[in-house]
PDB file as gemmi writes it, atoms N, CA and C in Angstrom:
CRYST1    1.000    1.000    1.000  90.00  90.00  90.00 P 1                      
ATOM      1  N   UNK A   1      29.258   7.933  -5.337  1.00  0.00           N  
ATOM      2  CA  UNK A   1      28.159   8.835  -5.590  1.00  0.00           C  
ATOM      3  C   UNK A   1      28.743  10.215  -5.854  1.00  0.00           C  
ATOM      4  N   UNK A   2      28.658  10.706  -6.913  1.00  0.00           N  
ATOM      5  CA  UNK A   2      28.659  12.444  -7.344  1.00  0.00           C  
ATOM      6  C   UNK A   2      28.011  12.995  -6.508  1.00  0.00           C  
ATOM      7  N   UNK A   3      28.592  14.428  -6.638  1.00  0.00           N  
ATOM      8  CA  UNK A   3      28.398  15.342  -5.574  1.00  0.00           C  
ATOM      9  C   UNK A   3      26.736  16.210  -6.023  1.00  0.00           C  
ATOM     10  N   UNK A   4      26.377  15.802  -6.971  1.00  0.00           N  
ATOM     11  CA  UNK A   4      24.829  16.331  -7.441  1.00  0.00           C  
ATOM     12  C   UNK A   4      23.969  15.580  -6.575  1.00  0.00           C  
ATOM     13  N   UNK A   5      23.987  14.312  -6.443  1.00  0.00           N  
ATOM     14  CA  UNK A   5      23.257  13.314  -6.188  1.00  0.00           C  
ATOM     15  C   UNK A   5      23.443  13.080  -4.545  1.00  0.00           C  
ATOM     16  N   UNK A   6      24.454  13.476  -3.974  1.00  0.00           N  
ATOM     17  CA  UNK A   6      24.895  13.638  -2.801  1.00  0.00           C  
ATOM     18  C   UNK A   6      24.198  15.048  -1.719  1.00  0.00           C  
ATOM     19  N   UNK A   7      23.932  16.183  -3.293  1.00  0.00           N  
ATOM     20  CA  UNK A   7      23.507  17.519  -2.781  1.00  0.00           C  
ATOM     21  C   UNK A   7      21.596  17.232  -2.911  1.00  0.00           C  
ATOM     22  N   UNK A   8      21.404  17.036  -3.845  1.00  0.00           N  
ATOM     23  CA  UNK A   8      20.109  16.423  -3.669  1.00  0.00           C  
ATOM     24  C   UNK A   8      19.208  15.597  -2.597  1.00  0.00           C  
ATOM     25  N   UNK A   9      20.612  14.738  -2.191  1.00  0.00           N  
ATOM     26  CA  UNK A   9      20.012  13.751  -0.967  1.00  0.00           C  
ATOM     27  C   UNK A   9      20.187  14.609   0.712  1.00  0.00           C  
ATOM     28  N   UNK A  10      20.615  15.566   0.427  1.00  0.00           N  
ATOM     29  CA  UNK A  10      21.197  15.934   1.714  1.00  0.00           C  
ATOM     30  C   UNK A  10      22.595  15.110   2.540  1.00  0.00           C  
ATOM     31  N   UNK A  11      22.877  14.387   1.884  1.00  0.00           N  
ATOM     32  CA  UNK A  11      24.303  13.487   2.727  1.00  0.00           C  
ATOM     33  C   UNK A  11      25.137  13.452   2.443  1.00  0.00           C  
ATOM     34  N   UNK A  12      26.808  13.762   3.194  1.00  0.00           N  
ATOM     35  CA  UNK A  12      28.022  13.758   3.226  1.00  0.00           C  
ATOM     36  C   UNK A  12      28.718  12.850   2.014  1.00  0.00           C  
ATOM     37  N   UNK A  13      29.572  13.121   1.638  1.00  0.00           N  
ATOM     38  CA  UNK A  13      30.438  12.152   1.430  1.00  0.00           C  
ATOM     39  C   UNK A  13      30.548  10.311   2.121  1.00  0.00           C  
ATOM     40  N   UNK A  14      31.024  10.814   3.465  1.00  0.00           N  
ATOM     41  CA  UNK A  14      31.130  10.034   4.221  1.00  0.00           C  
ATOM     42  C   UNK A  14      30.341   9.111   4.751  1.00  0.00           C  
ATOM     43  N   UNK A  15      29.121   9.525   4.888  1.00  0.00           N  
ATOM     44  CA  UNK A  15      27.833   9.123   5.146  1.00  0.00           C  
ATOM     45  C   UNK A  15      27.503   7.653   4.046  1.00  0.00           C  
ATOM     46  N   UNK A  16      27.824   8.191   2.788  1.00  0.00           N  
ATOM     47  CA  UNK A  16      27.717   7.103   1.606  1.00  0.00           C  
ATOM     48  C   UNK A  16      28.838   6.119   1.598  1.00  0.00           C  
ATOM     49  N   UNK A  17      29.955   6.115   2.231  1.00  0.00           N  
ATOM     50  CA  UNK A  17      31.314   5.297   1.881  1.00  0.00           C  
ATOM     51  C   UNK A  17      30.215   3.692   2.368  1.00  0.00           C  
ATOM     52  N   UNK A  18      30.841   2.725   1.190  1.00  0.00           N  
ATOM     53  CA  UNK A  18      30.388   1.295   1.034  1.00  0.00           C  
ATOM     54  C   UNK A  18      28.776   1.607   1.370  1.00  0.00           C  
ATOM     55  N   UNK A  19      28.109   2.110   0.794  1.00  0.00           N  
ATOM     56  CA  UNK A  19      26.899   2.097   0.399  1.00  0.00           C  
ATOM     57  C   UNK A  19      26.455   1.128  -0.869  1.00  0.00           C  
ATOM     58  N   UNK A  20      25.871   0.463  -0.610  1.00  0.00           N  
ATOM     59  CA  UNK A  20      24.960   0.162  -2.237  1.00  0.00           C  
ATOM     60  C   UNK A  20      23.893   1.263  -2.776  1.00  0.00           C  
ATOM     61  N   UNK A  21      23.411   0.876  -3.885  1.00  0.00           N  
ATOM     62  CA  UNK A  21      22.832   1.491  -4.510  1.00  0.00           C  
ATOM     63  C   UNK A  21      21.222   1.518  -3.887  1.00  0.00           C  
ATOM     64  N   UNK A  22      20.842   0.231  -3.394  1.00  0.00           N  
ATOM     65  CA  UNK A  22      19.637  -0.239  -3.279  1.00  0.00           C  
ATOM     66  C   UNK A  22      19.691   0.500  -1.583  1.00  0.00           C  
ATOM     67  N   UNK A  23      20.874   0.838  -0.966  1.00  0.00           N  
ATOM     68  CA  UNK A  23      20.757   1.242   0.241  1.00  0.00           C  
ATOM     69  C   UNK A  23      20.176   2.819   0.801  1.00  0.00           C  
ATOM     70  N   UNK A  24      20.089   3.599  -0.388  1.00  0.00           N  
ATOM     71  CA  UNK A  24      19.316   4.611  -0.757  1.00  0.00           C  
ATOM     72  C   UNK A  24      18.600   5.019  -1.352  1.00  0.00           C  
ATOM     73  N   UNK A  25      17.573   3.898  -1.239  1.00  0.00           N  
ATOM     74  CA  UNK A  25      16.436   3.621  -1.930  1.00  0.00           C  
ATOM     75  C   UNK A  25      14.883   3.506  -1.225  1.00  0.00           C  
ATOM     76  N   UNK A  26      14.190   3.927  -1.171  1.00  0.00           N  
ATOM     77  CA  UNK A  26      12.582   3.792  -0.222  1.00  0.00           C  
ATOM     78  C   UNK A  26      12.296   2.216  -0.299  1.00  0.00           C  
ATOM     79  N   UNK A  27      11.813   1.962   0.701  1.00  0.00           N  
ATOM     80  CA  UNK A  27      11.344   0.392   0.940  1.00  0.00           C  
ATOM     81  C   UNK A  27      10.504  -0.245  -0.174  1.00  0.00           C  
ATOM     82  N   UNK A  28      10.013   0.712  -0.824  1.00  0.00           N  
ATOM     83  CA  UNK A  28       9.363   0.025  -2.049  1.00  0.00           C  
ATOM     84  C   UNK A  28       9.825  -0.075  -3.227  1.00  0.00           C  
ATOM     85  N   UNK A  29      10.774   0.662  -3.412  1.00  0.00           N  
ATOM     86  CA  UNK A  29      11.999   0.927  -4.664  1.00  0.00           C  
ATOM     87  C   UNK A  29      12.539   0.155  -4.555  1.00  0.00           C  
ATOM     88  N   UNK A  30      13.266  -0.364  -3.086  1.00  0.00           N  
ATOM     89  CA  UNK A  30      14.280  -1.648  -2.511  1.00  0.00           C  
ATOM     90  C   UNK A  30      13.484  -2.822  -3.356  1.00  0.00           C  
ATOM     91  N   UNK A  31      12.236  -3.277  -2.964  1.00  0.00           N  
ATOM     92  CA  UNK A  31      11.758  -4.295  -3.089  1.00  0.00           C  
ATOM     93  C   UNK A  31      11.355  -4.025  -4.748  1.00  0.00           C  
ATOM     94  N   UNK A  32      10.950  -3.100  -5.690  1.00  0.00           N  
ATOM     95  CA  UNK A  32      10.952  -3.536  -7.127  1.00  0.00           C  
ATOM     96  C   UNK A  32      12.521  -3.815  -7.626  1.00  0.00           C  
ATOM     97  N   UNK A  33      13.828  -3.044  -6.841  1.00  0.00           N  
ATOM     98  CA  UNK A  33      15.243  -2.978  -7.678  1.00  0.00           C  
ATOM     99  C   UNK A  33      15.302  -4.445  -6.875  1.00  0.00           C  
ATOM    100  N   UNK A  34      15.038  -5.243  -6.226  1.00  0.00           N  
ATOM    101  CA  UNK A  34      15.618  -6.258  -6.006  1.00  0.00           C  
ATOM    102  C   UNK A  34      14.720  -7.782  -6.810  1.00  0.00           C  
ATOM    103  N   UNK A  35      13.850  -7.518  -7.484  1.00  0.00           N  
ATOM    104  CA  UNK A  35      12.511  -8.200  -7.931  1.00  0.00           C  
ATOM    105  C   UNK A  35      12.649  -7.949  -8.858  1.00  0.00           C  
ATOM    106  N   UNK A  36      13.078  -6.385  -9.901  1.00  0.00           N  
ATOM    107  CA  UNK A  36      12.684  -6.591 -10.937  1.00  0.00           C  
ATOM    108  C   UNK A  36      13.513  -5.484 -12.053  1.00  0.00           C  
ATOM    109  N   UNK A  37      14.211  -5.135 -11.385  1.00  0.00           N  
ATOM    110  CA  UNK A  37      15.467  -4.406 -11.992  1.00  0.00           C  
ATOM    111  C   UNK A  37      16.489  -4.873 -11.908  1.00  0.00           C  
ATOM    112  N   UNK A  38      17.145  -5.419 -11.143  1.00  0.00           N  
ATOM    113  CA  UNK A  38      18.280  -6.010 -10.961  1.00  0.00           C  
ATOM    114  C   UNK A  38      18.527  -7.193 -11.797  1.00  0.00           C  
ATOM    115  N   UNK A  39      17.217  -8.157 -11.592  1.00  0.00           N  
ATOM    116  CA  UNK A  39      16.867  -9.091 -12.667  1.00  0.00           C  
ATOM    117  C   UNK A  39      17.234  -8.614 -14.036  1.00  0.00           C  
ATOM    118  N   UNK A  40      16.430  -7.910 -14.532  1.00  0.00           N  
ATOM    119  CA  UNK A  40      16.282  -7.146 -15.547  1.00  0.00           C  
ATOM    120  C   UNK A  40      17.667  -6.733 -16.297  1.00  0.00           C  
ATOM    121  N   UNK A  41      18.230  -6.124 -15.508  1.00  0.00           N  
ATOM    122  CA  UNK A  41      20.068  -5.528 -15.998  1.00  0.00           C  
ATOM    123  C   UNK A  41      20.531  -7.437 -16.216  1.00  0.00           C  
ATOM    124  N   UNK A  42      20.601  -8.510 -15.106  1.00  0.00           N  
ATOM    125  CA  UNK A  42      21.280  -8.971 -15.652  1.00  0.00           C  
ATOM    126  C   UNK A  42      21.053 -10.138 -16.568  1.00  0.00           C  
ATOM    127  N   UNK A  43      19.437 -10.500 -16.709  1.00  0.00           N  
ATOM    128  CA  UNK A  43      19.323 -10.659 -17.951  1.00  0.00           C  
ATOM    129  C   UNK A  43      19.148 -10.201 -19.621  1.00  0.00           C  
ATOM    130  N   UNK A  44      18.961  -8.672 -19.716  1.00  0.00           N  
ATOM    131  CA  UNK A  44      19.156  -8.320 -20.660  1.00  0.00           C  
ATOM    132  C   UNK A  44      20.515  -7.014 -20.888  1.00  0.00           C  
ATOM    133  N   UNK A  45      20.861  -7.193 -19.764  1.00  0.00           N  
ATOM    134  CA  UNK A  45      22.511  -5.804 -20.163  1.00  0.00           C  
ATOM    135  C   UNK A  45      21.755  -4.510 -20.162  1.00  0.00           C  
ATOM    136  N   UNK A  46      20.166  -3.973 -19.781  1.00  0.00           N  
ATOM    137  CA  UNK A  46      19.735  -2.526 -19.906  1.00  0.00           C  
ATOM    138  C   UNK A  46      18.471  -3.105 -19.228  1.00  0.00           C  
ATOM    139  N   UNK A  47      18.194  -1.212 -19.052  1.00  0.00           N  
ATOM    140  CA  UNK A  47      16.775  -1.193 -18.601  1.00  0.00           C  
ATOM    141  C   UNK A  47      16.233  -0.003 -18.936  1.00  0.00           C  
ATOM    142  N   UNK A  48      14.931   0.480 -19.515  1.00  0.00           N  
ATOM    143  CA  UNK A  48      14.964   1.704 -19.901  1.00  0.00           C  
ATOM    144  C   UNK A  48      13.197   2.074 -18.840  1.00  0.00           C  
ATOM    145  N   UNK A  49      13.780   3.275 -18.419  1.00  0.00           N  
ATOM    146  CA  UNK A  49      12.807   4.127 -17.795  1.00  0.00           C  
ATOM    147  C   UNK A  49      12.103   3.691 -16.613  1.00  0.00           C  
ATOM    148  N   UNK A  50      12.949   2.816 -15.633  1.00  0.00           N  
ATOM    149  CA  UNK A  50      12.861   2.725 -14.465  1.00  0.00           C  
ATOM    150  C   UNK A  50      12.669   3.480 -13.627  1.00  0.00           C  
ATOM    151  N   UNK A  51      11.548   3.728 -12.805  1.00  0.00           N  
ATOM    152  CA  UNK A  51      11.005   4.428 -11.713  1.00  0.00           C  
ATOM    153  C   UNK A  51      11.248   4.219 -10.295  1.00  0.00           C  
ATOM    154  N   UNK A  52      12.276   5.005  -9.719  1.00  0.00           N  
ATOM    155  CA  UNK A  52      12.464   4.771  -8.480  1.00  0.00           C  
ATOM    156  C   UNK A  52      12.859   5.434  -7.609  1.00  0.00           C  
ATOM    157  N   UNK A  53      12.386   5.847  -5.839  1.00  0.00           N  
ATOM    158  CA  UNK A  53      12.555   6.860  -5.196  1.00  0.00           C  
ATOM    159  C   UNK A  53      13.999   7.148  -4.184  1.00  0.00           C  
ATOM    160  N   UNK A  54      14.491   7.533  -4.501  1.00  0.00           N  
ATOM    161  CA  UNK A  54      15.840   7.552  -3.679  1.00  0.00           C  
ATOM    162  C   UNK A  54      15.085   8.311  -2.305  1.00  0.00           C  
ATOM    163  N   UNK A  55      15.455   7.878  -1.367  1.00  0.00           N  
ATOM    164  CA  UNK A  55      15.256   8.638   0.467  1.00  0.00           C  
ATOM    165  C   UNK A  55      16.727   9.379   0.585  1.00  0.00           C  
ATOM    166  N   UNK A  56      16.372  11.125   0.643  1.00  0.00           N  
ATOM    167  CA  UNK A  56      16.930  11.896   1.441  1.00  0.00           C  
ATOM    168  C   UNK A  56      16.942  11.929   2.835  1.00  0.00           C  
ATOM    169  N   UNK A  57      17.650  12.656   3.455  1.00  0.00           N  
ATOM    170  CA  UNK A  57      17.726  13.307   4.789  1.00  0.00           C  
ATOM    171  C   UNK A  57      16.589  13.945   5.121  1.00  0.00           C  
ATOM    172  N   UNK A  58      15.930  14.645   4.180  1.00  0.00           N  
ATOM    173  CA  UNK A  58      14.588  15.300   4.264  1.00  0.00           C  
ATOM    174  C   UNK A  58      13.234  15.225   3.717  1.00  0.00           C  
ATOM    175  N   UNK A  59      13.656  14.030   2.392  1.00  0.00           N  
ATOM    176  CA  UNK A  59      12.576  14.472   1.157  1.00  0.00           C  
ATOM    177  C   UNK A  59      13.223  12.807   0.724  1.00  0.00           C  
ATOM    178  N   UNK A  60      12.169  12.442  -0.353  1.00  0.00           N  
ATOM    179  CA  UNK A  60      12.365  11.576  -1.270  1.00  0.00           C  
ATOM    180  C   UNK A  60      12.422  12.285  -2.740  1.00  0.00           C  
ATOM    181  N   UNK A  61      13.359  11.957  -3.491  1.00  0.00           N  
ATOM    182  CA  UNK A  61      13.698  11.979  -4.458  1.00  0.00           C  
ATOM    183  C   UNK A  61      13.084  10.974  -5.906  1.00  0.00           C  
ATOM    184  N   UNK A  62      12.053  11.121  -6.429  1.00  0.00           N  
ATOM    185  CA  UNK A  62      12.035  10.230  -7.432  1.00  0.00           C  
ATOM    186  C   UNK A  62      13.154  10.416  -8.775  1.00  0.00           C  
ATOM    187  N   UNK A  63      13.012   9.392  -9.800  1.00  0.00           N  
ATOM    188  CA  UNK A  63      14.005   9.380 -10.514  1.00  0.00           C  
ATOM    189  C   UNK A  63      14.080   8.438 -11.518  1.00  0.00           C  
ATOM    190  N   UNK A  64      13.562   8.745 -12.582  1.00  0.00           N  
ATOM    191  CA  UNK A  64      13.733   7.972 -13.827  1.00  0.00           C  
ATOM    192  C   UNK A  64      14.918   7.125 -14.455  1.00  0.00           C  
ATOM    193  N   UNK A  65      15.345   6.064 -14.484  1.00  0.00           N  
ATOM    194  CA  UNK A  65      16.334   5.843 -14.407  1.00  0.00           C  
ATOM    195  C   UNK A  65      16.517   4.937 -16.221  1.00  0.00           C  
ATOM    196  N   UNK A  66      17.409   4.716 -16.576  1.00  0.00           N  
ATOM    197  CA  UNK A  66      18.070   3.837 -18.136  1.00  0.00           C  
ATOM    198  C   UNK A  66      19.224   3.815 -17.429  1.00  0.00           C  
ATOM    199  N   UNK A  67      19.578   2.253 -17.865  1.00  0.00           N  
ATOM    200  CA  UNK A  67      20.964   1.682 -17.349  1.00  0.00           C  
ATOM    201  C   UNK A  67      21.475   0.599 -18.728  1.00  0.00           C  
TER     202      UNK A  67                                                      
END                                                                             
């Protein structure tokens, strides 16, 4: 994780070591990236304009995402 995305979330470096992606994610983001994004990347190689909330230390973060 970059240090933008790190400053945004409120959390260390360290804090993230062997993190997944889906592990900083809101319980409902978890459950569409595991249902229907993840799917998605690996049956078609992309995804465009995925909606999903990353959980800060303080705040949730939403976040448009293309992969």
């Amino acid at each position: 994780m970059n240090l933008e995305l790190r400053t945004k979330l409120g959390v260390e470096a360290e804090q993230v070591i062997g993190c997944q992606l889906e592990d900083l994610l809101t319980v409902g983001s978890k459950i569409f990236y595991q249902t229907h994004f993840y799917p998605l990347i690996k049956m078609q190689n992309s995804a465009r304009e995925i909606y999903l909330v990353f959980k800060g230390a303080n705040k949730q973060i939403p976040a448009l995402l293309n992969v």
